[in-house]
N, C-alpha and C positions, 0 to 999 in steps of 0.2 A: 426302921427295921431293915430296911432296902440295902442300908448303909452296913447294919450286922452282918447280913448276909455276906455283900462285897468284902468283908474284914474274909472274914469264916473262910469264904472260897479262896483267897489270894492268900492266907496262910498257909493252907493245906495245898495246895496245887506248888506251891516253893517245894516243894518235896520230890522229888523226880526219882523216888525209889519204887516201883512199883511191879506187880505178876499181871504176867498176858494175859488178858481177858478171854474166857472158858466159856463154852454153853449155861455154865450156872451162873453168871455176870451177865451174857447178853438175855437171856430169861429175865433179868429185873429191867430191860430196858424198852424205849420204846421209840422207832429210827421213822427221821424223817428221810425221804430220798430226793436228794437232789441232784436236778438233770443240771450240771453246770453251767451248760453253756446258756442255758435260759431262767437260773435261776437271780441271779443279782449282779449287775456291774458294779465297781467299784465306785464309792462316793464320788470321789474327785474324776470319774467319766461319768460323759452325759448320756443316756439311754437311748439308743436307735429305734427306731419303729422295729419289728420282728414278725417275719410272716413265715409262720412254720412249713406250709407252703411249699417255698422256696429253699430250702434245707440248706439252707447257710448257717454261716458262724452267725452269730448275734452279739455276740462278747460278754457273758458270762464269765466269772472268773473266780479263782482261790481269794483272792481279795473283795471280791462281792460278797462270798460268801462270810468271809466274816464280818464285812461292815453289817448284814444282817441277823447275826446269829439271836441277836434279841428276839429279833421278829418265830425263831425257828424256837426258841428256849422259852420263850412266853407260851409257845403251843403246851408246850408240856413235853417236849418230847426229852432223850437225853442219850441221842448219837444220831449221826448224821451218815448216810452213804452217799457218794460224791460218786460219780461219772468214771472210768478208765482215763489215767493218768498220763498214760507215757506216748511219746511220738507219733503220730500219726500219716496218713496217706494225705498228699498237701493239694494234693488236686482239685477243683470242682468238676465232680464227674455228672454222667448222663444221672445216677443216683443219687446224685447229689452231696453235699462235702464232709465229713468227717467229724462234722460237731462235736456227733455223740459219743464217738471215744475207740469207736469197737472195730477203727479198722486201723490197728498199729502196723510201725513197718519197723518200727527201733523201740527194745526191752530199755533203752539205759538213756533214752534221753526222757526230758518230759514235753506235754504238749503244749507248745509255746503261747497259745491262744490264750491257756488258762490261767498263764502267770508261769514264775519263775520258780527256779528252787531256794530262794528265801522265802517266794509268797505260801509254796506249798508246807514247807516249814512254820510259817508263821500262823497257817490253816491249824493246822497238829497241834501250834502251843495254845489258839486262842482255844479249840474244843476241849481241850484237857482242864484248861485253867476254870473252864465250867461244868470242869466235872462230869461231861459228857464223855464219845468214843464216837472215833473214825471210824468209818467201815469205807475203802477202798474195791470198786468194781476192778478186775482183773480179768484179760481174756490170756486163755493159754491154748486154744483150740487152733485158732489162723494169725494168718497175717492178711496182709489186702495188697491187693496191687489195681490199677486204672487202667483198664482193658482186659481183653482173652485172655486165655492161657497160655497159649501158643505164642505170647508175645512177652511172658515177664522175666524182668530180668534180678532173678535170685539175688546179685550181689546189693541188692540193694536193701534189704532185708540186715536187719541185728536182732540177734547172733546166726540166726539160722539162713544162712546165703547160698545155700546150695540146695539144689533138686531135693536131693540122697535125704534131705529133712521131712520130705512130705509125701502124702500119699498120690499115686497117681492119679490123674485127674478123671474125676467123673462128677456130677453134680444131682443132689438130692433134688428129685421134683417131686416126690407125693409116698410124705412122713406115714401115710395111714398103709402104704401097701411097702414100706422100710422094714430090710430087717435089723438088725444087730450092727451088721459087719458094713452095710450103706452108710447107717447112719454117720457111727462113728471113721468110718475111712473115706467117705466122700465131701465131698465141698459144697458150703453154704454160699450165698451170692449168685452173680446172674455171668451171663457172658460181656455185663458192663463195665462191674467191680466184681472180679475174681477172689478168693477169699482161699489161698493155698492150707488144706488141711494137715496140719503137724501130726508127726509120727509119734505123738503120745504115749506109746504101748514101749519107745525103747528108751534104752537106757541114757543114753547120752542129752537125748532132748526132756527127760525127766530130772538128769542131773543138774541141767543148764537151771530149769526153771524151780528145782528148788533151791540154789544159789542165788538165784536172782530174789525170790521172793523172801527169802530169811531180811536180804540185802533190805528191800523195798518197806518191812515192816519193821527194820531196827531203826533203817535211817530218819524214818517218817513217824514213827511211833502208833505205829497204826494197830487198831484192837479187833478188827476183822476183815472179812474179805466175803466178797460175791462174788461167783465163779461163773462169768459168762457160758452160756450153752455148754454146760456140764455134760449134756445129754448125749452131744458130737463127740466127745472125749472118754476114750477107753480107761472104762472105773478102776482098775489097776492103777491108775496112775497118780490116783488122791491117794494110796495106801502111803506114798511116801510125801506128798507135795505137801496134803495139811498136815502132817505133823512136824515136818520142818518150819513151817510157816509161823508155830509158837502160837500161835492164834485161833480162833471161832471162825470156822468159812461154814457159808452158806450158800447150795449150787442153783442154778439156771436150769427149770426144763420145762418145757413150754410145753408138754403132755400131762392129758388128763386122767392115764391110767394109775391106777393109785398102786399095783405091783410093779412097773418100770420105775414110778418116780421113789416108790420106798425103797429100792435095789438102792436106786443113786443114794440115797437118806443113810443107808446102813457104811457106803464108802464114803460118803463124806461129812457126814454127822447131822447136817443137814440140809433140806431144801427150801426153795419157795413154794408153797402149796397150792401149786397150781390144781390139783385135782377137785381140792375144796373153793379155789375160785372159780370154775367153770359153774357148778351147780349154784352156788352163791349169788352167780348175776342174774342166773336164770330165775331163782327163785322169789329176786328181788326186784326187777325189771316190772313187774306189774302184779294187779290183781291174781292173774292166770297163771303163774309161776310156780311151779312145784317147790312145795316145802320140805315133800317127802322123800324126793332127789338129793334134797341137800343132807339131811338127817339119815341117810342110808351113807350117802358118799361121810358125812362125820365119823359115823362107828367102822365105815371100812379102813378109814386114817386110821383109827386107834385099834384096829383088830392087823393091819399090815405093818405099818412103820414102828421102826422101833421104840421110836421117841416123839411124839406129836407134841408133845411141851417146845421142842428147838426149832420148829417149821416156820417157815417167816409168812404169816398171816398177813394178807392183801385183799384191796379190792380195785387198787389203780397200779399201772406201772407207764413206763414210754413206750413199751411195746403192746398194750392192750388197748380199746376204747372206753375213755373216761366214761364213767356212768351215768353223767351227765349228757351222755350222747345218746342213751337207751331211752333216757326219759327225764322231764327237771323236774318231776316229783319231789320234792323237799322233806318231806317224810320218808319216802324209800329209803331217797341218799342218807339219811340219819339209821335208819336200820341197818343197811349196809355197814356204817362207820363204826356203830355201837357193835355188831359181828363183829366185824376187824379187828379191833381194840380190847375186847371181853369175851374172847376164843380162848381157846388153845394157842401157843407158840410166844412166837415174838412178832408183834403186832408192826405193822411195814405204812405209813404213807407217802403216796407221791406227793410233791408240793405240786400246787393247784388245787387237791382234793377239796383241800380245804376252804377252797375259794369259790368252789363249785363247776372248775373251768370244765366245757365240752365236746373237747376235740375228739372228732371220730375216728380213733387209728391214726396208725403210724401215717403221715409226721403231723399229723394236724393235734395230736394229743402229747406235743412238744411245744406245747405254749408258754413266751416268755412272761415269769410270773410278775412282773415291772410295769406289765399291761395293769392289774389288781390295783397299782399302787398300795399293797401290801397290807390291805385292808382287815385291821384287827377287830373290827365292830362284824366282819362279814358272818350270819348265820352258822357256816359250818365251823367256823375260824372258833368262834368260842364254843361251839358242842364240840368240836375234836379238844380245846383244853377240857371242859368238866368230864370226859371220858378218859383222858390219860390224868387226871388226877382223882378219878375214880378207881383206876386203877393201880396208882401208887398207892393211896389210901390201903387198899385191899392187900399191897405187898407189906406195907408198912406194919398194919396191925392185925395182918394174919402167921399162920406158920403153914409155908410150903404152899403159898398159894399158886405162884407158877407152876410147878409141878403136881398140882393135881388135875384130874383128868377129865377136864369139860365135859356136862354130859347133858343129853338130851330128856328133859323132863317130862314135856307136852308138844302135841303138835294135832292139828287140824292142817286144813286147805288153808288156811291163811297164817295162820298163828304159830310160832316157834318158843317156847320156853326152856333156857339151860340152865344148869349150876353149876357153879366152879367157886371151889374151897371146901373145908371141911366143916362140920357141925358148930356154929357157935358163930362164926367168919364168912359163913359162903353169900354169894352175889346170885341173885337169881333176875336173870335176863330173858326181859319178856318180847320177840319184835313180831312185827305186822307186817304183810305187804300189801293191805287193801288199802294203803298212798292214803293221801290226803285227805280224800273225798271218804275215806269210810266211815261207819257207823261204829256209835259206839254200841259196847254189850260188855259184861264182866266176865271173867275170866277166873272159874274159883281153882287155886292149889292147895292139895293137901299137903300134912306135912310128911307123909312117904313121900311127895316129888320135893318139895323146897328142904326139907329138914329144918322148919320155922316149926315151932309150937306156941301151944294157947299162953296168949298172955306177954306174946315176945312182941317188942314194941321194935317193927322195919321206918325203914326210910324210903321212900322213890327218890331217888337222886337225881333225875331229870327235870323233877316239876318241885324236889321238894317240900312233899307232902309226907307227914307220917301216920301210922297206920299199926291197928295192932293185930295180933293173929287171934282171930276167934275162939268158941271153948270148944270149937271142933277142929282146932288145930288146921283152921282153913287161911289161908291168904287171898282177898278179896283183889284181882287185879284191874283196875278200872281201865279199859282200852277206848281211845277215839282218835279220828283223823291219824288215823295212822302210824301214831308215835311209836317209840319205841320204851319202854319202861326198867328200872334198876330199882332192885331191892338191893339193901342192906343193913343189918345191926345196927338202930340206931345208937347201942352206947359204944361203938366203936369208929362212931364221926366226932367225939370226943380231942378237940386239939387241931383238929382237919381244919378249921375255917369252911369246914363245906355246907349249906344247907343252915346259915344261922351260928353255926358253935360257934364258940370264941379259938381263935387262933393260939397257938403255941408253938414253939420254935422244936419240929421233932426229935427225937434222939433217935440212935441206932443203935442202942440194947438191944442184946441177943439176937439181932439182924444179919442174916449173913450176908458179908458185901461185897461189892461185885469188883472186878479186877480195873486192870486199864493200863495202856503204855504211858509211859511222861513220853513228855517233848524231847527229843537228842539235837543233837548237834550235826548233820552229817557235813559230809566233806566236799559230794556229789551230789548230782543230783539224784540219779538211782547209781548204786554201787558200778562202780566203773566196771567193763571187760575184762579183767585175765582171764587166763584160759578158763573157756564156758562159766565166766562171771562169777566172782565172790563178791559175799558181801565187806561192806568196809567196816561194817561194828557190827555188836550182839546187845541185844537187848537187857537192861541188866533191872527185872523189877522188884517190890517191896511191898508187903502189907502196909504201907502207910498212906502212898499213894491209893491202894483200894480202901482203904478207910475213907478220906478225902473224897472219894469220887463215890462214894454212895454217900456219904453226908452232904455233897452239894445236892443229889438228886431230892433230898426228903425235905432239902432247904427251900429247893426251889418250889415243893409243894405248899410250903408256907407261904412263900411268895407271893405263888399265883391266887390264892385261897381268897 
């Protein structure tokens, strides 16, 4: 069947007619993030030791990553966000080297560490050919330079080489007493690596970068974008950037006010949800963790933002500490994953999560993942696959199930209960934070919370056990050590392979499916300079190629089953 699939997917991915993937395409998906430069060298180079540490290159690469896409595709996942791509600050500074992507000095070259523009090319044809999607991190806020201020020298910068591009210098030191006009006009970095703030708000540095980034997403075929410290960046200036971009962008803000970060959500369609992370860690970090912090901060999401379905749901990134650093509870960290994945949004892991790695903050939670040796038996390795194919299941044979509106059913000091889907279809997710070591007790739901009735025969999808609703229309939930628990219709695991059924090769009748760029051809590596930078092609897509690329997603659910 392995061998079907390969036909199926390389049939359909020959078709390089395809439409830019849309918030209603990246909603059926679920992105792994990979930190490039630490996530896989290439086969034919051998692996160096990597001490995050030390904040060196490691040599990660476009070509690692695909030699491993198996490892990433067997998760479950079906797109990838890869690291900032273009030219970098080449120095090793007092802060150490440029790794991770985010202090460019050149729009139009790329970053030589990472590979080439055949390798980054050949990134684009291998993700598409599996039916997956790129997502491309992008900074348009600064550039970097290696020492003060008082010492850079502008021409060294592409495109923007002169003063007259950025804002006068001053540097943010304390975001909590920031207003508006700091944020976005002063400068990130220290008096080490200097990080000059672009004049976002005009027209000429708006024109430049949506030239470039049309350039960036035709040449590369890329089906979305993460918009570094969106938060620095005057929100005017997404009114023109994503809509040229042809694509899904999702922004960067590392604030936990759920009115600033939903402003940003309304200019740029969406964000990373960071205000739902914040309470999230807390409430899962131990026994003593407010459940009711989290379940307040939920409804304030879906009473502010205008869209809580397109938020990018996390619980690790390179810039936060792995969870694994709060505590190695193994139960938590599964409630945490099972949240991430069977929220709201479009569900986000960092590679490691899965691994369980627990680096405390930046750069120690820059672990090269080659340490693991890529361990697919690892604990979290397979509960992150049965929760992303608990969740395609639930895309598969529901209607509208990303877009309905997660909601909180039950809650105690320890216990959290949601639903998401409609009557017939919904997922009822039960998590715990009293870890490992808790006791058990049941957990009764009526059908006002789950919308199960007497006699409807569910499934736990975690353990596998099935269970019928009583004639008092109660759902009996049996809770111990911690775990985390998933309801669902047991006749709609029918076909899944999940849980015993017999496998079946899905269809996508009446599915609506999701977009995606093909692979192009470019010429450059990012569209070459004329005046403030054109791109060299336009993206040209086709309903067939989206066909294609939500049929490999539902293939691969057979696959993994």
């Amino acid at each position: 069947m392995r061998f079907l699939t390969a036909v199926w997917l390389a049939a359909f991915s020959s078709f390089h007619l395809c439409s830019a993937a849309t918030a209603d395409d990246w909603r059926l998906r679920t992105i792994y993030q990979v930190f490039t430069d630490r996530f896989a060298v290439s086969n034919n180079t051998e692996a160096e030791p990597c001490d995050p540490a030390k904040g060196q290159y490691c040599g990660g690469s476009w070509q690692g990553i695909i030699d491993k896409l198996d490892y990433i595709q067997n998760l479950g996942f079906s797109a990838i966000w890869i690291s900032p791509i273009t030219q970098q600050l080449p120095q090793y500074t007092p802060d150490y080297s440029s790794y991770h992507g985010y202090w460019q000095q050149n729009l139009f070259e790329l970053n030589p560490h990472f590979g080439t523009v055949s390798d980054l090319q050949s990134l684009s044809d291998a993700v598409h050919e599996r039916g997956m999607y790129l997502m491309v991190d992008v900074v348009v806020n600064h550039f970097a330079w290696d020492g003060p201020e008082n010492q850079i020298n502008y021409s060294d910068f592409t495109p923007f080489n002169d003063p007259k591009y950025y804002h006068p210098y001053c540097l943010i030191e304390d975001y909590t007493d920031a207003n508006d006009s700091v944020i976005q006009d002063c400068w990130l970095g220290d008096d080490q690596v200097t990080l000059p703030d672009l004049r976002t708000e005009d027209d000429d540095i708006i024109d430049e970068f949506t030239s470039w980034i049309q350039g960036l997403v035709a040449n590369y075929s890329v089906d979305g974008l993460r918009i570094d410290s969106a938060l620095n960046v005057d929100p005017g200036f997404f009114d023109k950037f994503v809509p040229s971009s042809g694509v899904f962008a999702t922004g960067e803000l590392m604030d936990g006010l759920t009115s600033v970060a939903c402003g940003y959500e309304r200019a740029i369609g969406s964000i990373l949800n960071y205000p739902t992370y914040f309470p999230l860690i807390r409430a899962f970090e131990s026994p003593t963790g407010s459940i009711g912090q989290l379940v307040d901060q939920i409804n304030g999401i879906k009473m502010t933002c205008q869209d809580p379905t397109t938020l990018g749901s996390f619980s690790e990134n390179h810039d936060v500490p792995r969870f694994a650093s709060t505590t190695d509870d193994m139960s938590l960290a599964k409630n945490v994953l099972a949240y991430t994945l069977l929220t709201d949004g479009i569900p986000i892991v960092y590679q490691g999560q899965e691994q369980h790695l627990s680096g405390n903050g930046t750069p120690y939670n820059r672990e090269a993942l080659w340490t693991t040796s890529y361990n697919t038996s690892a604990t979290l390795y397979t509960f992150t696959q049965t929760l992303n194919q608990i969740r395609t299941q639930a895309i598969f044979s529901s209607t509208n199930y990303t877009t309905y509106n997660n909601y909180v059913i039950y809650q105690d000091l320890h216990t959290l209960a949601m639903r998401k889907g409609y009557n017939g279809s919904q997922i009822i997710t039960v998590l715990s934070n009293l870890g490992v070591f808790g006791s058990n007790y049941t957990l009764s739901l009526s059908a006002t919370e789950t919308g199960y009735t007497a006699g409807m025969d569910v499934t736990e999808l975690l353990g596998c056990t099935n269970t019928t609703v009583d004639n008092s229309n109660t759902l009996e939930v049996r809770m111990g050590q911690g775990l985390p628990k998933v309801f669902y219709p047991t006749e709609l695991l029918a076909g899944s392979g999940m849980c015993g059924t017999i496998k079946t090769v899905p269809t996508t009748s009446g599915f609506i499916t999701p977009g995606g760029s093909p692979p192009s051809s470019p010429s450059s590596p990012i569209p070459s300079r004329t005046p403030l930078g054109k791109a060299t092609s336009t993206a040209t897509p086709t309903w067939f190629h989206m066909f294609a690329s939500t049929l490999a997603v539902f293939i691969l659910q057979y696959w993994l089953a």
